[in-house]
N, C-alpha and C positions, 0 to 999 in steps of 0.2 A: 481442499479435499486431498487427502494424499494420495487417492490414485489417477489424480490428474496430475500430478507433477509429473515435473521433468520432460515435458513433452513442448514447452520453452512459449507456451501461452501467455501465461501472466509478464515476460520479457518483449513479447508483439506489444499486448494489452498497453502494457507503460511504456512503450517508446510511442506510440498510437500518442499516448496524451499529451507527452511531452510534444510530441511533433503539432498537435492540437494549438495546446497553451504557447506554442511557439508563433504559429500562426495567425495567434490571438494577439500578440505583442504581450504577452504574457512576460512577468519580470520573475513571478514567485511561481511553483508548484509547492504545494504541501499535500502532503497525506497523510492519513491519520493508522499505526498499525499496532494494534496487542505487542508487545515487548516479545511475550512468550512466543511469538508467532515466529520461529528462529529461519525459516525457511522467505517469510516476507522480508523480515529484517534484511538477511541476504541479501535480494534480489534489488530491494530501494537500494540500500548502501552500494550494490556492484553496479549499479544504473548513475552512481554520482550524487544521491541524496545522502542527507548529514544529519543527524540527531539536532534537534535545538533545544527540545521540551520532553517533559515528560508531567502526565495529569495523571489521577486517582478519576475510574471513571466506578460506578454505583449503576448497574442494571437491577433493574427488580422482575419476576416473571412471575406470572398468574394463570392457572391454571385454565383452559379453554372450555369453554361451557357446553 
């Protein structure tokens, strides 16, 4: 949400995991982020994560009754 940025949350949030998955003996982290999302992009890439994939993802929504 953008007016939660910049207040260095989501930077706690994912060193948290990393330090987690470290914990774990954890070998891989992956996460999954919208491309358009230019501000997560950021944020993995400046934490040391690396593109490998990219997939075509298909939501469908239906209206609530």
């Amino acid at each position: 949400v953008p007016a939660a940025r910049g207040r260095g949350l989501g930077a706690e949030l994912l060193k948290f995991a990393v330090a987690e998955a470290s914990l774990a003996r954890g070998a891989v982290l992956n996460v999954s982020v919208d491309v358009r999302n230019t501000p997560a992009m950021k944020l993995y890439l400046g934490h040391g994560f690396r593109e490998y994939d990219r997939r075509e993802v298909w939501l469908a929504t239906w209206p609530r009754a």
